[in-house]
C-alpha positions in Angstrom: -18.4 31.1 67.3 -17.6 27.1 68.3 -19.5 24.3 67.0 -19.4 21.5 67.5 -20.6 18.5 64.8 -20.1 14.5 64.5 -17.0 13.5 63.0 -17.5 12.3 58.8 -14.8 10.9 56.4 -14.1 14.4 54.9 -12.4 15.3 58.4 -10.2 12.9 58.9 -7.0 14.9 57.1 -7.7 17.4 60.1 -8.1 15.6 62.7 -5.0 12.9 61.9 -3.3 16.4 61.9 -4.4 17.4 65.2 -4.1 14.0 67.0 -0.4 13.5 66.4 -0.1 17.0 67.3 -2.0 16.2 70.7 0.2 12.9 71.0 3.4 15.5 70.7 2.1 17.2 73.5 2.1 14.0 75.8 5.7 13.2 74.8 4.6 10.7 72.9 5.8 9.8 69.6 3.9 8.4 66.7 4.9 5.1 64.4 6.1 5.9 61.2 3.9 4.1 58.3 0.7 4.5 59.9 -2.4 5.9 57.7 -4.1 7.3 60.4 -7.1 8.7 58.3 -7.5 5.4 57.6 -7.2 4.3 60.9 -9.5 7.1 61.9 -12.5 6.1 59.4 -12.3 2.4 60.3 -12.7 3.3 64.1 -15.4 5.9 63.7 -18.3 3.2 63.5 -17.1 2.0 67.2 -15.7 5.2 69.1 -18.4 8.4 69.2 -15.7 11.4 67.6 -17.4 14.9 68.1 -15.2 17.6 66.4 -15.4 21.2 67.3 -14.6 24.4 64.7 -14.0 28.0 65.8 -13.9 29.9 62.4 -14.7 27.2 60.4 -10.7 25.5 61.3 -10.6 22.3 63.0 -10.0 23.2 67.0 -10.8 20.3 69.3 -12.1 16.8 69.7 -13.6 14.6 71.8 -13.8 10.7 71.6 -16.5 8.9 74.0 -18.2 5.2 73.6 -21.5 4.5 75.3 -21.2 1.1 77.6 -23.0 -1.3 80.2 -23.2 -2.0 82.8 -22.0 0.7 85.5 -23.2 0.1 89.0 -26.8 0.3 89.6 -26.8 -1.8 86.1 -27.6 1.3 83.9 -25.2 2.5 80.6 -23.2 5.1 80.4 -20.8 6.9 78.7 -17.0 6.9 79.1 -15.4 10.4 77.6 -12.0 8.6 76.7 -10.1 12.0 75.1 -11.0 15.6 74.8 -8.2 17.9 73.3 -7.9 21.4 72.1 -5.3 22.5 69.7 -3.0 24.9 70.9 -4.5 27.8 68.7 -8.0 27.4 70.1 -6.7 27.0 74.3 -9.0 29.3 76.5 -12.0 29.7 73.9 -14.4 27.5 75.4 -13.8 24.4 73.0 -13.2 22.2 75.5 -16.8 23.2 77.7 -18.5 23.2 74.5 -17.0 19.6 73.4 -18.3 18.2 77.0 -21.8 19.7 76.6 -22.1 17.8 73.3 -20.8 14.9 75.0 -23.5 14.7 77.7 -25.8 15.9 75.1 -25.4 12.8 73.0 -25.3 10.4 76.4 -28.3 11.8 77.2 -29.7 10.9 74.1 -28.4 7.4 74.3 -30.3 7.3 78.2 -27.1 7.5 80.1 -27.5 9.1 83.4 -23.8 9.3 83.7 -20.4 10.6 82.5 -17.1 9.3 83.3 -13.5 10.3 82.5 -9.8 10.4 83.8 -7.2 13.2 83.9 -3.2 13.1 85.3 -3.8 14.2 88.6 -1.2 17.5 87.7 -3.2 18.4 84.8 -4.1 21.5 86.9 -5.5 22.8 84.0 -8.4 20.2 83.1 -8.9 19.7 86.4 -10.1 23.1 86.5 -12.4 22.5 83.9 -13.8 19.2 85.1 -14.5 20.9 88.3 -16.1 24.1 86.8 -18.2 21.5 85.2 -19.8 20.4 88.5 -17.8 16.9 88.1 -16.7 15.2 91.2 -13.2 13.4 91.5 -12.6 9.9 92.8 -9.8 7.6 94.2 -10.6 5.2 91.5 -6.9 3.9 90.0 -6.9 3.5 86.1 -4.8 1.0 85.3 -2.8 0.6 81.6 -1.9 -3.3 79.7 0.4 -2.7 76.9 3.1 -4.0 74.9 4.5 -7.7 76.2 2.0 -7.8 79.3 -1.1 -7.2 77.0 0.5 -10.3 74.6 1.2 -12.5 77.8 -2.6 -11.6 79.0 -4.2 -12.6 75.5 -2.2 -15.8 74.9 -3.2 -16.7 78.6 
């Protein structure tokens, strides 16, 4: 059975664990040196982490922030990352992880839900679909590395 619970301290062994696992699976590689329990327990307060268990083991996550103003000047709540680890794929963590996330916006009075996905992640599209979500031709756009510096000293 999946459940699904608010991220505490105690889980943040796990869920370092299972983000630089997910951060493997984008190609991405991550710094050396970094305490990312740490990092993970510092951010908590500011980003909403829902963790989901199947068997009591550690099998998905979802990280979402409530903001304002979205048009028709009403809050609402951006679902920034939802990942499953590969031994829990095709169990329903991933439904069950968005169901606590519009639970919780809910509660917060958001009428509203909003997310991105690589337009060939066939495979989350599916979901987002079978969720009754609608696409959009909205472009997200990225500011890293030398342009984010060049922006902030501007």
């Amino acid at each position: 059975m999946i459940s699904v619970r608010r991220f505490s301290e105690g889980d943040a062994r796990a869920l370092a664990a299972m983000m630089v696992e997910m951060a493997g699976s984008y190609g991405a590689v991550v710094a050396g040196g970094r305490d990312i329990e740490r990092e993970l327990v510092g951010h908590a307060g500011r980003v909403d982490i829902l963790l989901a268990f199947e068997g009591g083991m550690l099998a998905g996550f979802a990280t979402s922030a409530t903001l304002f103003p979205v048009g028709g000047v009403e809050a609402f709540t951006y679902v920034q990352q939802v990942y499953v680890g590969r031994a829990a794929r095709r169990l329903g963590v991933a439904r069950r992880l968005m169901a606590a996330v519009a639970r919780a916006a809910q509660d917060r009075g958001c009428r509203r839900l909003e997310w991105a996905t690589s337009v060939d992640n066939t495979t989350a599209r599916a979901l987002y679909d079978g969720l009754g979500a609608a696409g959009t031709e909205k472009v997200q756009y990225v500011l890293e590395g030398d342009a984010l510096d060049r922006l902030a000293r501007s």
